[in-house]
C-alpha positions in Angstrom: 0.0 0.0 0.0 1.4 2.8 -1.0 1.7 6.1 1.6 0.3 9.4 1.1 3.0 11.9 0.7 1.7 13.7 4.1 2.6 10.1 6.0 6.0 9.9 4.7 6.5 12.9 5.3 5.3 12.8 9.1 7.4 9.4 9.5 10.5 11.0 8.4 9.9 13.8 10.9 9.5 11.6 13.8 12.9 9.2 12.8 14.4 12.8 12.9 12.6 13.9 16.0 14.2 10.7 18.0 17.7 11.5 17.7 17.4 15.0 18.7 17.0 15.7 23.1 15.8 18.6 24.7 16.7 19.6 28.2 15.5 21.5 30.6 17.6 22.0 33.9 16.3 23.2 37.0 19.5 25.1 38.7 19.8 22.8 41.4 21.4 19.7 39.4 17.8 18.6 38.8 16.6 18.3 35.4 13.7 17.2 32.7 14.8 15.8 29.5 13.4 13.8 26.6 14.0 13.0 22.6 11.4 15.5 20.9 9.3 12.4 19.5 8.7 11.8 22.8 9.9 8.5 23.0 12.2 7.8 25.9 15.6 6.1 24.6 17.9 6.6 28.3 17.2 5.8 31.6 17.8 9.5 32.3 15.0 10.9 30.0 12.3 11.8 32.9 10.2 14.5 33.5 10.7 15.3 36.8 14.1 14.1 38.1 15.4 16.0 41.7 18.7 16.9 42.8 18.3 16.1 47.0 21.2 17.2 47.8 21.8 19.7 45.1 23.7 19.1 42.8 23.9 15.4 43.6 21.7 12.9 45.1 19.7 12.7 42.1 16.3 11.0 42.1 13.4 10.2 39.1 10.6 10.4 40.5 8.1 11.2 37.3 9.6 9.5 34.2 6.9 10.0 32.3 3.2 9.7 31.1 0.8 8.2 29.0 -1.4 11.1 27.7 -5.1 10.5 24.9 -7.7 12.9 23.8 -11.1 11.6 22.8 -13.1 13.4 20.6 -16.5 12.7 18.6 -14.4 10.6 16.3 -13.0 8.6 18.9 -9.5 8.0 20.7 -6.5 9.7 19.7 -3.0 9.3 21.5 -0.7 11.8 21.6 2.0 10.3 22.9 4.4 6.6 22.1 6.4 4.6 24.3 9.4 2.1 23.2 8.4 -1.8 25.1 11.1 -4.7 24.9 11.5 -6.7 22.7 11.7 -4.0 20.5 8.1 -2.5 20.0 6.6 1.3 19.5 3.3 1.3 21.5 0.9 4.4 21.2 1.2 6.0 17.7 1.2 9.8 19.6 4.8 10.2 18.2 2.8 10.1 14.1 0.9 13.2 15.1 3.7 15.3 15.8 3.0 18.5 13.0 5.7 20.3 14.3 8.2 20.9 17.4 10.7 24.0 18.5 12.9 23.6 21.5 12.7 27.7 22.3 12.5 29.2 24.6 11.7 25.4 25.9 10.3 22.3 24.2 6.8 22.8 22.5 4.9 20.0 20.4 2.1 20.9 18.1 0.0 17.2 17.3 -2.2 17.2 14.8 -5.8 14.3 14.6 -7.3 13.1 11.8 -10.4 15.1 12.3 -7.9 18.3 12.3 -8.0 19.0 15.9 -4.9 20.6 16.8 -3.0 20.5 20.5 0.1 22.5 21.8 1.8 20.7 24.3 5.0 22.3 26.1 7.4 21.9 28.8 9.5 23.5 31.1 11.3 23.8 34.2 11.5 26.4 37.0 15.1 27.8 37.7 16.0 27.4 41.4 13.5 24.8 42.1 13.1 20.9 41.8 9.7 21.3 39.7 8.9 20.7 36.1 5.4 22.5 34.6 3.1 20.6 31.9 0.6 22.3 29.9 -1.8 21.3 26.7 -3.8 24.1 24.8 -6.6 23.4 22.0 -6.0 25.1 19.0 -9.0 23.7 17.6 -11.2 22.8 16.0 -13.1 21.1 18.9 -15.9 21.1 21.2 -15.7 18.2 22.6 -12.4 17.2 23.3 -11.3 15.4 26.7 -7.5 15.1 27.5 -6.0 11.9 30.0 -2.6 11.6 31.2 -1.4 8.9 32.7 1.9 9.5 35.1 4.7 7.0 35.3 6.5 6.8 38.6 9.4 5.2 40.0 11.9 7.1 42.6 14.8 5.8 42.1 18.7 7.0 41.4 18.9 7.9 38.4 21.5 6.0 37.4 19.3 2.8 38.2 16.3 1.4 36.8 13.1 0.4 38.3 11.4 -3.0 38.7 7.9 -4.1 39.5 7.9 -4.4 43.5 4.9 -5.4 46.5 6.8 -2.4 48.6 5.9 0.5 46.0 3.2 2.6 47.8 0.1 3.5 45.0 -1.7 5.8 47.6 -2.7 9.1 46.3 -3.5 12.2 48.8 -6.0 14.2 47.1 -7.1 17.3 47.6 -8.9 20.9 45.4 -6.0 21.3 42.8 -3.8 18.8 44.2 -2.6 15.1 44.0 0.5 13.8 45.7 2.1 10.3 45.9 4.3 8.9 48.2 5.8 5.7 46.4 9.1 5.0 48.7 9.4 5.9 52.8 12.9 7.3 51.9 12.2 9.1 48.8 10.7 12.5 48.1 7.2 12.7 47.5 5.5 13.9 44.2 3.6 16.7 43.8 0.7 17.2 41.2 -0.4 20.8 41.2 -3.6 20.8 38.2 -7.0 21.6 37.3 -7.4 18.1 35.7 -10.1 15.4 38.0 -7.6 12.7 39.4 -8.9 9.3 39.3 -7.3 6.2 41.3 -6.7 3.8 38.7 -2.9 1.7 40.2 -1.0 -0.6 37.7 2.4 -1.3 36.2 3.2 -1.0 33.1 5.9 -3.6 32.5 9.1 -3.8 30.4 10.1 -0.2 29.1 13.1 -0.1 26.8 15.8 2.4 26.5 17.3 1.8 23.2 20.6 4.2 23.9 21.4 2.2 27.0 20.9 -0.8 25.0 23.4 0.7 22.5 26.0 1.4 24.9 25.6 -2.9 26.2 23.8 -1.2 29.7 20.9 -2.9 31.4 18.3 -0.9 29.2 14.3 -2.7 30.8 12.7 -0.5 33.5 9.5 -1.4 34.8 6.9 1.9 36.2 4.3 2.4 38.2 1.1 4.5 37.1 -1.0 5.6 39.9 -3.8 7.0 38.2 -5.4 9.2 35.8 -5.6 12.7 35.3 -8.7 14.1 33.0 -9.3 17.6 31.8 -11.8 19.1 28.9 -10.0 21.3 26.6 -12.3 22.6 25.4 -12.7 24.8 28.4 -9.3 25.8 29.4 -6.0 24.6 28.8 -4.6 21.5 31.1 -1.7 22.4 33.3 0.6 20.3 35.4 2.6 21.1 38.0 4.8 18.4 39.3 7.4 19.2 41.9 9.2 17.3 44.5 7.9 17.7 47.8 10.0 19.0 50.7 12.1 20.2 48.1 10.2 22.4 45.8 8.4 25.8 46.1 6.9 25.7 49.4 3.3 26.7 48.7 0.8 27.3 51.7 -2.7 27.9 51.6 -5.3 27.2 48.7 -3.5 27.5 45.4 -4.8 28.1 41.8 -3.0 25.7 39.6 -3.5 28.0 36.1 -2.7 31.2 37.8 0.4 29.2 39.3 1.4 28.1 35.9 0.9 31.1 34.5 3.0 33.1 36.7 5.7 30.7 36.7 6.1 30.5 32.6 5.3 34.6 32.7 8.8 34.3 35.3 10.9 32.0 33.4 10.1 33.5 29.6 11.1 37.0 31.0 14.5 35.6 32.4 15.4 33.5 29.5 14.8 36.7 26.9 18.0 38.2 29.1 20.1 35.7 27.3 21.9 37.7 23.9 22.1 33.8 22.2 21.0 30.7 22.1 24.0 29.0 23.3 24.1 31.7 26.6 21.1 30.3 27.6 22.6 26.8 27.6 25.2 27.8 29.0 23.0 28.6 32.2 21.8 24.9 32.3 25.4 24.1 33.8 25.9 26.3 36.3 23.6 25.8 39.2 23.6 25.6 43.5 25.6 23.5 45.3 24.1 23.2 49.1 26.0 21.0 50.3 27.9 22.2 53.6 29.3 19.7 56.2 33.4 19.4 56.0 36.0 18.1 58.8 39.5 18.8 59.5 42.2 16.4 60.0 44.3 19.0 61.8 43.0 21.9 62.6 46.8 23.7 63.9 47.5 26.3 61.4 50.7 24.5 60.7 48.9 21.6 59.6 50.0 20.7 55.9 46.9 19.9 54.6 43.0 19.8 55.3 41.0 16.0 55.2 37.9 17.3 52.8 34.8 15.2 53.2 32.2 17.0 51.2 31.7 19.2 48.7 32.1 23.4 49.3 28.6 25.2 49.0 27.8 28.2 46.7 27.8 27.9 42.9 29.1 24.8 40.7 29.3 23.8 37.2 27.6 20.3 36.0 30.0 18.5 33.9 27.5 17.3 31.3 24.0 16.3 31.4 22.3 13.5 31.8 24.7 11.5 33.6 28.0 13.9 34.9 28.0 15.9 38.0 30.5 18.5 38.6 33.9 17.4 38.3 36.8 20.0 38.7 38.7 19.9 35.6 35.8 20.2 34.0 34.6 23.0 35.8 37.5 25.4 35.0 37.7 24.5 32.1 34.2 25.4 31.2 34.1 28.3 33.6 36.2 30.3 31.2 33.4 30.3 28.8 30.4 29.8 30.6 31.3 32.5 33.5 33.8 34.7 32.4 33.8 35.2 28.8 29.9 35.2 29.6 30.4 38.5 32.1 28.9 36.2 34.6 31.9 37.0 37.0 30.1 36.9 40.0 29.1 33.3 39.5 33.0 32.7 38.6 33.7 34.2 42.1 31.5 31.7 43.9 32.6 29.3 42.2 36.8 29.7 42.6 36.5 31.2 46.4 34.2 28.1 47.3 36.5 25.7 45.5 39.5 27.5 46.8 38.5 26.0 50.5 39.1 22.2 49.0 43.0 22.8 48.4 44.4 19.2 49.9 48.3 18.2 49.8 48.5 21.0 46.6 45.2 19.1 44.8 42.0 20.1 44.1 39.5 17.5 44.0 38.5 16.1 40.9 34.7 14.7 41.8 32.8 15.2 44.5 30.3 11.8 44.0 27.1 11.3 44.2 26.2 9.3 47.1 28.3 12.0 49.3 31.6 9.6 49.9 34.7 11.5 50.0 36.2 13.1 47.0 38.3 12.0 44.7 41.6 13.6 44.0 42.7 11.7 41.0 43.4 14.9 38.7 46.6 16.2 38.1 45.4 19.0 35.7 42.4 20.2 37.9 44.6 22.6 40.3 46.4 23.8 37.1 43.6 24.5 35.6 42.1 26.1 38.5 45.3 28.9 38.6 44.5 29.1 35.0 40.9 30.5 35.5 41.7 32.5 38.6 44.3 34.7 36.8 41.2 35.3 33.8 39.0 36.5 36.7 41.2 38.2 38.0 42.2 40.2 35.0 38.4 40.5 33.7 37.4 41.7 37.7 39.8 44.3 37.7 38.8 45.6 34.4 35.2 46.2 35.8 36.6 46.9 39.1 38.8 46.0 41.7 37.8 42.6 43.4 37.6 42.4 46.8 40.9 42.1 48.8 39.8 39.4 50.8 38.3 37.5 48.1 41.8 38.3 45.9 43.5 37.2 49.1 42.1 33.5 49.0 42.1 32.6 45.8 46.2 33.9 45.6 46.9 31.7 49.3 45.1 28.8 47.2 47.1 29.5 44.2 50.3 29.1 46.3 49.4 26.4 48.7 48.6 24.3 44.8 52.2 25.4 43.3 53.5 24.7 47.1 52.0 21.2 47.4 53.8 20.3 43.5 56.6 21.7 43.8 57.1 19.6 46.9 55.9 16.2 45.8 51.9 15.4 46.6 50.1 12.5 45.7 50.4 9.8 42.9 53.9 11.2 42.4 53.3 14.6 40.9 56.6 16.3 41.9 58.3 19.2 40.2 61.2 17.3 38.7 64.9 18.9 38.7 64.4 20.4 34.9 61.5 22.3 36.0 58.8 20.1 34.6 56.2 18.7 36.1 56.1 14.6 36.7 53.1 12.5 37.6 51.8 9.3 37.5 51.3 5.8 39.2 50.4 2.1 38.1 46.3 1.6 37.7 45.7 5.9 38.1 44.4 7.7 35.6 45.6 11.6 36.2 44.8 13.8 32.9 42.2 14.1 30.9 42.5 11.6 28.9 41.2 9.4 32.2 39.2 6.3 30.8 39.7 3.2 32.9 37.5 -0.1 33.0 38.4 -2.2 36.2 42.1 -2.2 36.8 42.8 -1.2 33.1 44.0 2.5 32.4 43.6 2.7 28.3 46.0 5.9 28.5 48.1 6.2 31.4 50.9 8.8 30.1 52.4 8.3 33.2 55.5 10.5 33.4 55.6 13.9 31.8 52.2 14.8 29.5 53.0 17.7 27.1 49.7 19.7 28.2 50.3 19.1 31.9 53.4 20.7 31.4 51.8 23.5 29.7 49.3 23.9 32.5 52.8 24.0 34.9 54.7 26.6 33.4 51.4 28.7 33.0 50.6 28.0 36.2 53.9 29.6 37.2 53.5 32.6 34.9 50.4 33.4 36.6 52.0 33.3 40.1 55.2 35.7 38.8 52.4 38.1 38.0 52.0 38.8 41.8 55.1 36.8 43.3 58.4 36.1 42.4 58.8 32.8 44.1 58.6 30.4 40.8 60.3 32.3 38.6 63.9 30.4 38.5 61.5 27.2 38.0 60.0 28.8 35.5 62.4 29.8 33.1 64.6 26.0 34.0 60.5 24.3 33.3 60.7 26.8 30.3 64.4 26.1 28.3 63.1 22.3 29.1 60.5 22.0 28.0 61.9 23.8 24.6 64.4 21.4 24.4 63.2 18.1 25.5 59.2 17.8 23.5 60.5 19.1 20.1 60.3 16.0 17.8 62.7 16.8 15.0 61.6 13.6 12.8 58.4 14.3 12.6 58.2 18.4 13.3 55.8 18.1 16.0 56.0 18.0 19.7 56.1 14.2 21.6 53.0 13.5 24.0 55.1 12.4 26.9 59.2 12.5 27.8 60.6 10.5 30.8 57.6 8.2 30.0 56.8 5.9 32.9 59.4 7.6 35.0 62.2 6.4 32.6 64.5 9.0 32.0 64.5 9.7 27.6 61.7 7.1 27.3 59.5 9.3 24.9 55.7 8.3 24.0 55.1 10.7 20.2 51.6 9.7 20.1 49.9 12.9 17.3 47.5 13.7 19.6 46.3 16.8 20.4 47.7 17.4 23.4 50.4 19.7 22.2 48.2 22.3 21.0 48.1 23.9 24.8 51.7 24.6 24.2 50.1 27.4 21.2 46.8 27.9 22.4 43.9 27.6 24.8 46.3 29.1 27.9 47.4 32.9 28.3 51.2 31.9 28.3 52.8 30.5 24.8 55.3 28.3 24.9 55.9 27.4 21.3 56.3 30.3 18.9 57.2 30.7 15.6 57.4 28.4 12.4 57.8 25.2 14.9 53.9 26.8 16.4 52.6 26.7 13.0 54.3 23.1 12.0 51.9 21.7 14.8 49.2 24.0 14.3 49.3 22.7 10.4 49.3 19.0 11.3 46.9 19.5 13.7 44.6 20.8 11.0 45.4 18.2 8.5 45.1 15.3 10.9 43.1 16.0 13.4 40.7 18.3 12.5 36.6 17.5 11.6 33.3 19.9 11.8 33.0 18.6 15.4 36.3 19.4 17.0 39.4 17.2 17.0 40.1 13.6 17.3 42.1 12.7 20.0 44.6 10.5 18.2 45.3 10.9 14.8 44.7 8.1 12.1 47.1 5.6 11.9 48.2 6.2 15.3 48.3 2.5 17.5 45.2 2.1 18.7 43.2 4.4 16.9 39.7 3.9 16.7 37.0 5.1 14.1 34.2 5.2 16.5 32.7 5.3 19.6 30.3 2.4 20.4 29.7 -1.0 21.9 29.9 -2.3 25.3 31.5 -1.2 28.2 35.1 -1.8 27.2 35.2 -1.5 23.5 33.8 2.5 24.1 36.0 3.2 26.8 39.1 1.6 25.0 38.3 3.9 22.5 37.6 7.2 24.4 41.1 8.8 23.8 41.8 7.0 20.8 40.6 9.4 17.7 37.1 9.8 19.2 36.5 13.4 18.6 35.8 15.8 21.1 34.1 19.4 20.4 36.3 21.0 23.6 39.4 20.8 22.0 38.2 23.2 19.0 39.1 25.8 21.7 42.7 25.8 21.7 43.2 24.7 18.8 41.7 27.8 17.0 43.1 29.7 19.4 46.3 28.8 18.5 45.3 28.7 14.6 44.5 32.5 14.8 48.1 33.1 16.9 50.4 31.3 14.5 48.8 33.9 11.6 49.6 36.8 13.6 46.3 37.4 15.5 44.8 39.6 12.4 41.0 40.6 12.3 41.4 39.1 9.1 42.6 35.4 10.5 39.7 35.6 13.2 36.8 35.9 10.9 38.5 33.2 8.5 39.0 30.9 11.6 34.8 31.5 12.8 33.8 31.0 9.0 35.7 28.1 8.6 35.7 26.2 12.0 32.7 27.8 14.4 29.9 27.3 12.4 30.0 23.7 11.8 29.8 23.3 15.5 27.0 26.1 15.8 24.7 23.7 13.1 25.2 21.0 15.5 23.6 23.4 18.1 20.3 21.8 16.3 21.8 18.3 16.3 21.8 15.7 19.1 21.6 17.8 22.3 19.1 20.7 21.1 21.1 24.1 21.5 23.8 22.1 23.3 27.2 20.6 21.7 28.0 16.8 22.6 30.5 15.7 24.6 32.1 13.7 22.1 31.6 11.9 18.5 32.8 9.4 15.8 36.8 9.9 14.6 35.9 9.4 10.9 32.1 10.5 9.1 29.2 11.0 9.6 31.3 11.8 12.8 27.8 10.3 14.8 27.7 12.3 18.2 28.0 10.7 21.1 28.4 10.3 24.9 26.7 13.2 26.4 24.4 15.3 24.3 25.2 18.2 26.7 28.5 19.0 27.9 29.5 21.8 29.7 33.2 22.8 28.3 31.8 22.0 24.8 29.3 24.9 25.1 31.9 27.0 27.2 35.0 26.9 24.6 32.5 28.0 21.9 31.7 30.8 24.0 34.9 31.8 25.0 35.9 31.8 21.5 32.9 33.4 20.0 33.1 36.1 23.2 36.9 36.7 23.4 39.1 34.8 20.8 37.8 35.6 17.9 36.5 39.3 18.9 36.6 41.5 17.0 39.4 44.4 17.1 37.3 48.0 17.4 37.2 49.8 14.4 38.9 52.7 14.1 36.6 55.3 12.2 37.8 58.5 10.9 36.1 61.7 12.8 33.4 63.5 10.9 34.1 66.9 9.7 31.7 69.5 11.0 29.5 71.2 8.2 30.9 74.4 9.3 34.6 72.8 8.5 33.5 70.9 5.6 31.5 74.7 4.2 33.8 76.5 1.8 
């Protein structure tokens, strides 16, 4: 049978509509997020999902619904769901007619018998609540809407299964349902002005096709509660679902349409603040962290070091959405575009001063996890990077005033007490070595960036001296000689070393790691792209001249796509063409030519440098190498950039669809990079000069 152009057409939008995910966070570490069919393909994809002890301690509590309309004509869905084996039920997803992710995710279905329905999402900034809404755009007179909640409470990292202990009890009351399905979980929420009906079941056997991908557990099974009805063709359906205990406190008899109202007035006015599209994602990363107990394993003030057992409170920067939190090389990383090339410099100040109070042994913690175990210090690049993004601050604080001496004052006494603790020796054998360079590294650690590991197998260890985090040292040192002269002998030693001992003549390029494995002249030479740092992406250059543009040139030719850079070039050992499989076979290939977006950063940075800096090089490098990534804002992650994709083409996007130092080095390069000089324009000549 052959199909009307107006069903292919409709089917090909859906197949679209599944690989693209909207988000929307809450500011807390919370977040809703979905595919724009409306099919859930992760575990993560929810609509209400609560950050209990913000911005961890995450929690699903609505995953997501079940919604009809019956009209004169019958029974319509308007939504689909994915069932093991492998199975589409609902054929909601077929009605889509059209969907935009601004200023949040909006779905316009269209029936058979032409009735039209606008559904749209979208969460509240600084609270753990998500708000629902569907509008008639008619025709209709007679046209009843039912949604159907799924719940769960679970981590969100888990997935649910059909249990005797889950509690189906509903509380209801005028404009309000609540459930409470676990003792030990937050309760849900329902403001509406639908009629709730008590209708408890399970619906058995979701699947989650991208866990499935990726060789995860990927069946969940969901409880459904009940029913929720409304007539359209009166007023609009709204939804209100928040997490009780931790969203908006709300006392006394409350209008469910005047609340929604007010709070999508609120967040459309905020969100209009934002100059672009990708500042508004950027805001989705930064968000509250409330988090305040911390002990001291000494607390003389001549102890060396402080034990940190949880995580600073004040602002922090998610790592990537749906499944990072905040980790700290990630963090400084992307604060430099998300905070400071933003103007958001007061969020960069609450971020550095409350991280500044987590300096251990020289080392800033790398994760602070979930369950609220201590942190991790397994970074040797996070305190670098930290220094890094101070001095910016700094610089950009005192050119819109002076900064606070006290709040200067800690973030220089952390700077020290990090370039103290390496200089010394620290953990995992970082150690400032006698040539001024930096050496880290242990058996079975992963320290830089490049930090897959599956059980007791570290895919890249580069154990000894990695060319970046020697380009993090010496900058690191630069910065401190801007207000103290105690590094600056190790400097220039680190400096005439590192000159002299990464310069691969064969090959014109710059080795990945010397004194590999602690072997004095064992060299790794990987091309990976690594040695870019020692150009660009860091205020201080190392490399200079026509030995800058040799790597800056193979970097291009090798290692270059529209999504960023591969992280091994082709041909390399190892090197892997994509990212996919289970467990292993992705994170054996992680570092291994998988491409990652971030690196686009310093790598046009130091693109523009090596051709002299010119207005004329910066508006070649945006043509040429920004605005692939900016068409893949409406790719994958909607208005986002991916954390990573495929080494060779389609160069398929993978891992997270939002990433936080993906958005933030496309910001720092579209906001400071690759501005603009000031045009110089000739003054006018007053008609009374230019009269004769």
């Amino acid at each position: 049978m052959t199909q009307s152009p107006e069903t292919t057409d409709r089917m090909n939008l859906v197949s679209n509509l599944q690989s693209q995910e909207w988000l929307e966070a809450d500011g807390l570490g919370g977040f809703a997020s979905g595919t724009a069919a409306g099919i859930r393909t992760r575990r993560y994809h929810a609509l209400l999902l609560t950050a209990t002890t913000p911005p961890t301690g995450r929690l699903v509590l609505v995953n997501g619904f079940d919604a009809w309309l019956q009209t004169p004509r019958g029974k319509f869905s308007l939504s689909s769901q994915c069932y093991a084996p492998d199975v589409i039920g609902g054929d909601g997803a077929q009605r889509i007619e059209e969907f935009s992710p601004e200023p949040w995710p909006k779905w316009i279905y269209k029936l058979e018998d032409g009735t039209r329905i606008e559904f749209e999402i979208f969460s509240v900034k600084g609270d753990a609540m998500s708000c629902l809404s569907w509008r008639l755009l008619g025709p209709g007179k007679d046209v009843k809407l039912f949604v159907r909640p799924f719940l769960s409470g679970r981590d969100y990292h888990s997935l649910h299964k059909a249990n005797p202990a889950f509690q189906f009890d509903a509380e209801i009351a005028p404009g309000k349902v609540s459930w409470q399905p676990y003792p030990d979980v937050p309760g849900v929420l329902a403001m509406t002005n639908g009629n709730y009906s008590h209708q408890p079941d399970w619906y058995y056997r979701f699947l989650y096709r991208e866990e499935r991908e990726r060789g995860l557990e990927c069946e969940e099974d969901l409880a459904a509660p009940g029913i929720l009805e409304w007539d359209l063709a009166r007023e609009k359906a709204v939804l209100v679902l928040s997490a009780e205990n931790f969203g908006t406190t709300l006392s006394g008899t409350v209008n469910p349409l005047e609340l929604f109202d007010q709070l999508r007035t609120s967040e459309k006015t905020r969100r209009k603040l934002f100059p672009t599209r990708l500042h508004k994602s950027a805001d989705s990363y930064i968000v509250e962290r409330r988090s305040r107990r911390r002990e001291a394993a000494d607390s003389s003030p001549d102890a060396p070091h402080r034990l940190v057992t949880a995580a600073p409170a004040g602002k922090t920067i998610i790592a990537g959405y749906p499944w990072f939190a905040d980790w700290g090389r990630d963090t400084f990383i992307a604060l430099r575009g998300l905070c400071l090339a933003s103007g958001r410099l007061d969020d960069a100040r609450n971020i550095l001063v409350a991280w500044a109070e987590s300096v251990s042994e020289g080392m800033l913690p790398n994760r602070f996890p979930d369950s609220g175990e201590k942190p991790e210090f397994n970074s040797v690049d996070a305190s670098l990077w930290f220094i890094v993004a101070v001095h910016e601050y700094l610089q950009l604080r005192g050119t819109c005033g002076d900064p606070a001496a006290n709040e200067e004052k800690i973030l220089h006494q952390a700077v020290e007490a990090i370039l103290d603790g390496y200089t010394r020796g620290t953990r995992f054998g970082i150690r400032a070595d006698r040539d001024g360079l930096l050496a880290c590294g242990e058996p079975g650690v992963q320290l830089t960036w490049m930090d897959a590991k599956v059980g007791d197998w570290v895919v890249t260890p580069r154990i000894g001296k990695p060319v970046e985090i020697q380009a993090l040292w010496l900058n690191a040192l630069w910065v401190a000689n801007q207000f103290s002269n105690r590094g600056k002998e190790l400097f220039e030693r680190g400096c005439e070393s590192f000159r002299n001992r990464f310069w691969n003549t064969e090959r014109g390029l710059l080795h990945d790691v010397v004194d590999a494995n602690h072997h004095s002249g064992e060299i790794d030479s990987t091309f990976r792209p690594n040695q870019l740092f020692a150009v660009g992406g860091l205020p201080f250059q190392l490399i200079e001249g026509e030995r800058a543009r040799k790597i800056v040139d193979a970097a291009e030719k090798h290692l270059l796509t529209p999504l960023g850079l591969r992280s091994s070039a082709p041909g390399e050992p190892g090197y892997a063409r994509e990212y996919s499989g289970g467990v292993w076979q992705r994170d054996g290939s992680y570092h291994q030519g998988t491409v990652w977006p971030w690196l686009i950063g310093p790598f046009v940075e130091a693109w523009v440098r090596v051709r002299g800096g010119t207005d004329e090089a910066k508006r070649e490098a945006s043509n040429r190498f920004l605005k692939p990534l900016l068409q893949h804002l409406d790719d994958a992650g909607l208005g986002h950039i991916s954390e990573i994709a495929d080494a060779e083409a389609p160069h398929t996007p993978r891992g997270c669809p939002f990433q936080a130092w993906s958005v933030g080095e496309m910001l720092r390069l579209n906001q400071i990079v690759l501005k603009i000089s000031p045009q110089k324009r000739k003054p006018k000549k007053s008609r009374e000069l230019a009269a004769p």
